[in-house]
Steps between C-alpha positions, in 0.01 A plus 500: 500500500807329440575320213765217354626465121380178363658464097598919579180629583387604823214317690364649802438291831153496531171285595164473328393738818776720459463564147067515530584788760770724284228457190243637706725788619562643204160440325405714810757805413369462102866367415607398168647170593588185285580154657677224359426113647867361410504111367787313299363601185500894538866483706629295172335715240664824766815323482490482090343818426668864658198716402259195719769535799443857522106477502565230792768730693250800491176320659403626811439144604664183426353195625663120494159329345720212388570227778884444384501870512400512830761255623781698345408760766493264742889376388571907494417495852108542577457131590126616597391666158195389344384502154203754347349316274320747213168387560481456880643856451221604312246327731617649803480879329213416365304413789655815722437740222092397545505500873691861454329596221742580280401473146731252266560501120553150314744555166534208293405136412228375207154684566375175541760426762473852636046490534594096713764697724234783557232288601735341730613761667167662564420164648754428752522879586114672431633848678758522185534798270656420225490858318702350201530237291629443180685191259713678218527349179857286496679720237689809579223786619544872259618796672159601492387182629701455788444904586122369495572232725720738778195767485215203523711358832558856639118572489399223641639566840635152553819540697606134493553356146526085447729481179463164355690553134742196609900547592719667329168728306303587828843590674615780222174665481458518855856688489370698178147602692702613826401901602231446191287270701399620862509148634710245640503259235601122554591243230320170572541325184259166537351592773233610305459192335509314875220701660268495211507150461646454130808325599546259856737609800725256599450265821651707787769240571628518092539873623722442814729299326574725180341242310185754401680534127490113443086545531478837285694315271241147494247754466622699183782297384514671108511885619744443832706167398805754289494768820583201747723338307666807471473659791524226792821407428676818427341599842640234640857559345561858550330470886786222584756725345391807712498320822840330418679852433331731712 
């Protein structure tokens, strides 16, 4: 696939079907894999933080979730590139990897969060195997901990792995697990939240027009107000300034 640099990191050119099919390939060939779903948050915190760019330039995968991301690619010159939103990602993998039967492992969230997104899945997808699932405690895992973790995923068999830690955590571990976990492993941040019911999607149309943020923000205003304030506008800034001296 080709990609364009949005903020200096490379995005590939790719669809929700496009990127469904490449997952699939490699969980097929056993691949360790990690994917990253870029938005204006993780490009910033890339842009401000060398040892984050690096995780991001190494994915196998890098996906414009964000809609402004989406239309950079379009300025860069793919006028017909779509988003990939994280959770219509993991929908779509989800619901192949039952009708293939290809076991899945879920990594992350609350346990409470984690037993709602279980039940959900099972529900919309009844073939599913999902061979792993665990939510780690939100401190830093021990050595022996996280060697625990890698052996627990490994036995399990599950060759796709649903990483919802949140951006920038879920990213570095994915890049930390790579050739330790025999999976393709995709960073989906809130989608676990969306698909297990704990927190509301946004109306379609808020999602077409880049406007998504504006309800995730309504919805959780004291945890998200100081990323937005933050990040939206130094997004903003530093895309202007690439187009304008490309």
């Amino acid at each position: 696939m080709s990609a364009t640099s949005i903020l200096g990191i490379p995005v590939e050119y790719t669809s929700l079907r496009e990127a469904t099919a490449q997952i699939l390939a490699w969980s097929s060939e056993r691949e360790s894999r990690y994917v990253c779903l870029a938005n204006t948050h993780m490009l910033v915190e890339a842009h401000d933080d060398s040892a984050f760019r690096t995780v991001l330039e190494h994915s196998d995968l890098t996906c414009p979730d964000g809609m402004p991301v989406a239309w950079l690619q379009r300025l860069g010159g793919s006028p017909t590139v779509s988003r990939v939103r994280g959770p219509d990602l993991m929908f779509e993998v989800v619901t192949a990897s039952a009708r293939e039967g290809i076991p899945i492992g879920l990594y992350g969230g609350r346990p409470d969060t984690l037993a709602a997104l279980i039940d959900r899945l099972e529900h919309v997808a009844p073939r599913l195997n999902i061979a792993y699932a665990h939510a780690p405690p939100f401190r830093t895992l021990s050595e022996s901990e996280d060697a625990g973790v890698t052996e627990a995923i490994t036995s399990s068999g599950a060759r796709i792995l649903f990483v919802g830690l949140g951006c920038p955590k879920q990213e570095r571990w994915m890049a930390a697990h790579r050739d330790r976990v025999p999976a393709v492993m995709l960073g989906v941040g809130a989608a676990f939240d969306f698909h297990a019911g704990v927190v509301a999607q946004a109306p379609r149309w808020m999602q077409r027009t880049g406007l998504e943020w504006a309800h995730r923000l309504a919805s959780d205003p004291r945890r998200l107000w100081r990323r937005y304030a933050r990040t939206n506008p130094r997004f903003v800034a530093l895309a202007i300034r690439d187009l304008l001296f490309k």
